[in-house]
Structures are given as C-alpha cells and as structure tokens.
N, C-alpha and C positions, 0 to 999 in steps of 0.2 A: 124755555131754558130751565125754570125752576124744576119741571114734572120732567127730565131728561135727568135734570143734576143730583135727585130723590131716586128716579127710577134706578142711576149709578149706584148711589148710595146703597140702595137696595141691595144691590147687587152681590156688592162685594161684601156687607153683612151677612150676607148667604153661605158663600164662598169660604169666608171664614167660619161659618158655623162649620162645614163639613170639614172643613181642615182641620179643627178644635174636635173633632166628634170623632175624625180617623185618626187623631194623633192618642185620643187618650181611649180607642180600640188598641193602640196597638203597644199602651202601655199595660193595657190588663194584664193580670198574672198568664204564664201560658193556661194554664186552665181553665182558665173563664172566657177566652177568646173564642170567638165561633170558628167552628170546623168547617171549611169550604171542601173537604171533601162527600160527594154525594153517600147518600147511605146502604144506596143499590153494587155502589162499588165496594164497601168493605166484606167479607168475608173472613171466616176462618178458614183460612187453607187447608187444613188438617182433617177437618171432618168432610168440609166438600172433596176432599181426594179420597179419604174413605168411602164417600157413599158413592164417586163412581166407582171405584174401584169392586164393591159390592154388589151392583148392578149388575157385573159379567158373569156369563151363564159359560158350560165346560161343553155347553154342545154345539152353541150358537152368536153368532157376534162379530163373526169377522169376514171383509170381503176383501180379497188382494187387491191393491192400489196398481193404478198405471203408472209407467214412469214418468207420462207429465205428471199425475197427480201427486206422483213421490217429491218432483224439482220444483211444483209450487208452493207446495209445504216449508219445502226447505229453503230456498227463498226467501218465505215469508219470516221464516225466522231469521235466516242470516240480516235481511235489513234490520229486524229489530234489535240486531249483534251491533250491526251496526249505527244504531242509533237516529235511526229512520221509519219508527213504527210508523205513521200513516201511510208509508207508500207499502206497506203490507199490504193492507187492508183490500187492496181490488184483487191481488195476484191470488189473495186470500180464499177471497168472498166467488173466486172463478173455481176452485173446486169445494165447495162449503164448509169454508173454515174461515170462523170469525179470531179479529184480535180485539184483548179488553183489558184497558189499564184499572188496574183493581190496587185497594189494599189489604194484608194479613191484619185481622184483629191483636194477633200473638205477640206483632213484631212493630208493627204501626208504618211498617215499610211499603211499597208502592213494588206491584212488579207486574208486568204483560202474561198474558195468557192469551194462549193460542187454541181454539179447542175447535171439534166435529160440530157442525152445526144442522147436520143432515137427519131428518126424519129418525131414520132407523142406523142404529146403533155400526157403524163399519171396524171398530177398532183398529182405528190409526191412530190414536191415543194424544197424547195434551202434553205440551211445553208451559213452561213455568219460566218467565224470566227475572231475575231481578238485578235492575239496570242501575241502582243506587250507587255502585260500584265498576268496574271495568271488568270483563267477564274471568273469572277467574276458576274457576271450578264445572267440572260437568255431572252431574248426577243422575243414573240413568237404572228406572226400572222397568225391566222388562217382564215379569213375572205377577204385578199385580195380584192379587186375591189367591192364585196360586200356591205362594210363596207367602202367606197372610202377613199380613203386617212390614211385608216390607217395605209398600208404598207410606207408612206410618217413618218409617226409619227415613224414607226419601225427604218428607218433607220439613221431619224433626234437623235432619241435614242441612238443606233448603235455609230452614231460618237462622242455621248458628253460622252461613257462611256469605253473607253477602258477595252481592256478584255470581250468584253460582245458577246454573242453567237446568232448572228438573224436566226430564221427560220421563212420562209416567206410559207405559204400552196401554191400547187401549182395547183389550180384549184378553181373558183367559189361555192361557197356553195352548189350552185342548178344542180350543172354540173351532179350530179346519184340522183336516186328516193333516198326514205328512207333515209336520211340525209347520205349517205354513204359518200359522198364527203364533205357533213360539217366537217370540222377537231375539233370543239369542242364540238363534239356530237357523234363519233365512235371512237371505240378502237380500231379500225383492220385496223393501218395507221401508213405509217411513221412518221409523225406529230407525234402521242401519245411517238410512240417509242422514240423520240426524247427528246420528254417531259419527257419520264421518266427515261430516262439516265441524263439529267439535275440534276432529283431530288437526282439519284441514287450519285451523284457525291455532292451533298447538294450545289446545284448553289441557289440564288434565281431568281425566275420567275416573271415577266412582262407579264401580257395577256392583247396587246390591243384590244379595238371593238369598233366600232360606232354606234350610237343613231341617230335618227331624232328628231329633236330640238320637236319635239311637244308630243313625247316620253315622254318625262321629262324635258317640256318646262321651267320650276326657276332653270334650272343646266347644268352646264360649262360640268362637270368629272360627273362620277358615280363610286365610289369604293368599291368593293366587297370582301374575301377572298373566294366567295364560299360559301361550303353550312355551313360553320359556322357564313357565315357572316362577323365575327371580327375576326382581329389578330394583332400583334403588329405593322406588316408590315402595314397592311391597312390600321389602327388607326394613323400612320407615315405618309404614304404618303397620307392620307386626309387631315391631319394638313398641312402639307408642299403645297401642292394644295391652300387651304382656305388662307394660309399666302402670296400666290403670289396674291391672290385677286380673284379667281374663285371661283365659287358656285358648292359646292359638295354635291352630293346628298351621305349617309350615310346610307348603309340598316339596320344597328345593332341601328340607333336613331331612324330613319322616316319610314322606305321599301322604294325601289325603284322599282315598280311592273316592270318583265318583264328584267330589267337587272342584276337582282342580283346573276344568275351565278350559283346559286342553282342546276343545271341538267347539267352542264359542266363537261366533262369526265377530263379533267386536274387538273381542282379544287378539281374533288373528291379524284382521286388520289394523291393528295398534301396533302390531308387533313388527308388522311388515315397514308401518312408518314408522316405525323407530321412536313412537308415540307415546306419552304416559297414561297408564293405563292399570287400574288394579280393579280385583274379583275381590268382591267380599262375601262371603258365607256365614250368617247369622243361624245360629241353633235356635228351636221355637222357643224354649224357654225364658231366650233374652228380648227375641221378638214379642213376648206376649206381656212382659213387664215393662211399662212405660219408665217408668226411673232408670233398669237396665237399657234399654233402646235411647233414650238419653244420655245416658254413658259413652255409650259408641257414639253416636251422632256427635259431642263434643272432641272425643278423640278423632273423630273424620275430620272433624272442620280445623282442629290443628287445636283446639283450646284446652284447657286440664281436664282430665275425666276421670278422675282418682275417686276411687270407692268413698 
C-alpha cells in the first residue's frame, strides 16, 4: 500500500511539473516562445514566385491540359475555398498537383499552395491561397516573365490583402504557337478555369499586365473593365490610382489603344456574368521600382498609397 501511495505521489509531482513548465512557456514574452511552425514550410513568397516565374522559356513549357485535368485542378481548389484542404490532396495528387500549407516570411501569415508536381515543366501555373481571412479578393497573373515584374506586383498584392486568392500562369505567353499558352487569350486552361470558379463564387478580380513605357508613354496605370470599358470597379480603382498621384490612362474618357482588354477571354467572361472584374496595365517604369509597385499594390488592396 505504501509503494502504490508513493508511486501516486509520484505521480502527480510529474503532472504538476509539466503543468508548472507549460504554464510558464506560455507566459514567455511572444518572442521567446518556440515556433511550432516547421522551417521547411516558411518561405518568402516573393522571391519563390520570382524564380518560377524565371524559369519560363518563350519557346517551350507548355502542354494543353484535358478537361478532367482542367475540373481536378479546379476542384482542388474550390475545396480549399472551401475550407476543406485535405480532401484536395487525392483529387490533386490524381493529376500531379500537390497542396502545401506554408508560411510568407514577409507577412508571417499561413496560406495553401497548390502547385505542378510533374517532372517537366507543363505550365498550368500555381494558386496562392490565403485562408486567414474569408476569400475576398482574386488576383490573377497571366503573363508571368512576359510582362516582367508583374507576378512581383501579384504578390506584393497578395500580402496587403488578406483573404485574397493569387494565381500565377505557369508558362510564358510565347511558350505554344496560336496564343494557346497565353492565358488571357484561350479558354481551354486552367487559368480560365480558375477564373471562372472565382466569378462563380462572386470574388472580385484583379487582372495585372505590363506595358512598355512608350506604349502609353503620359501614363503610370491603364484601367480597363474589359469590353465594356466602365464599371464601377474600374471608375474606383482609377480614382484611387489618380488620388495617389499616378497618371491613368482611362479607355471610357480617352482610349488606350492596345491595352484596353477588349479581346481578353476573362473580361469577357466577367462581363457576361455581370461579375466584378478590372484590367490593370502597369508601365515598366513603375513595374521595375519596387517602392512604385508598392504604391499600387496598396492602392489595389484599398489601403493609402499616397506618394
């Protein structure tokens, strides 16, 4: 009875020490507390979107998806919309696409990533979720390395808007003849698919692209809704642009020949749903200054972006 009534003792002398040991873990300052997240999962988003986006060559890189492989993908995202990432993960892993809960070093936030897990490079390109939030924003590059520095402006975007949903194309414009591999010029891609589970779900959409300054040399932005032109969105975020002190060019006052987005298979489809939807046209000049591409990126996300 003694070596029972000790062994107790024991016991809860134990019990208590780890009670006593996790109470004054979790009184430590937050900076001295261990980080239970692993170290394989954080990243900088920024530069890992850069170096794929880098990777993509203007001859080669892309191979047309089937339409099951287009509806797995997009699946695999919608559940993650829905707040169901592990039942991605088989629908996923059936045409070789993994999902990974990572963190932004930048931002210290948690977001899903969906990416090509396949040998050679197919350019179906990569989603960006971040779930911290209820999905509220879409942000969508289809131009990659083509457009330099746009997928820089995606994810400078990405972090000033929690909840907001990045897909980045995953192949050069030029990469298939007949603009097959342009993503905002063909239907028959996950890209579109993606875009239009967005609308389907009534997100609003962000489409950036880049300009060459001599393009539409008296202008910072170019903003478009597409082939209506105007919409309330547009009308918004050109005010908000012009109020940070950039020059925007305006196709429903002036034209902006050539970027006004008029033939873009996302815009039309926006248009048709009666969806929200805006074209933004970045000059390289702003795209090549990280301060100026910050600028914008807080005016997209709705925050102050004053000079």
């Amino acid at each position: 009875m003694n070596k029972l009534r000790s062994t107790a003792r024991a016991s809860v002398a134990i019990a208590g020490a780890i009670v006593v040991a996790g109470l004054v873990l979790y009184l430590l300052p937050t900076g001295t507390r261990k980080d239970d997240t692993p170290e394989a999962a954080k990243t900088d988003l920024l530069s890992e979107v850069q170096q794929f986006s880098q990777g993509m060559s203007a001859e080669t890189g892309y191979t047309r998806p089937t339409q099951a492989e287009r509806t797995a993908i997009s699946t695999g995202v919608q559940r993650v919309l829905d707040n169901a990432p592990n039942e991605a993960k088989d629908v996923l892993a059936a045409v070789g696409y993994t999902i990974s809960e990572r963190v932004d070093t930048a931002t210290q936030r948690k977001y899903h990533e969906i990416s090509d897990n396949a040998g050679n490079p197919r350019g179906w390109g990569r989603v960006v979720i971040d779930t911290s939030e209820s999905t509220r924003l879409g942000i969508e590059v289809p131009h990659p390395k083509a457009d330099q520095d746009s997928e820089s402006l995606g994810v400078e975007l990405f972090r000033k808007a929690p909840g907001s949903v990045l897909v980045v194309a995953g192949a050069h414009r030029r990469a298939a003849e007949n603009l097959v591999a342009d993503m905002a010029h063909t239907t028959t891609s996950v890209f579109e698919d993606l875009h239009e589970l967005l609308v389907r779900r009534r997100v609003p959409v962000v489409q950036l692209h880049g300009f060459q300054n001599e393009t539409a040399p008296d202008s910072d932005v170019v903003v478009s809704a597409g082939p209506p032109l105007s919409s309330p969105l547009a009308v918004q975020t050109a005010q908000r642009l012009e109020s940070a002190g950039l020059s925007v060019c305006k196709p429903w006052v002036t034209g902006c020949p050539g970027l006004e987005a008029t033939t873009n298979v996302q815009a039309r489809y926006s248009d048709e749903q009666k969806a929200e939807f805006v074209h933004v046209e970045v000059s390289r000049d702003i795209r090549d200054n990280p301060s100026a591409r910050d600028q914008v990126a807080s005016v997209l996300a709705g925050k102050k972006g004053d000079r």
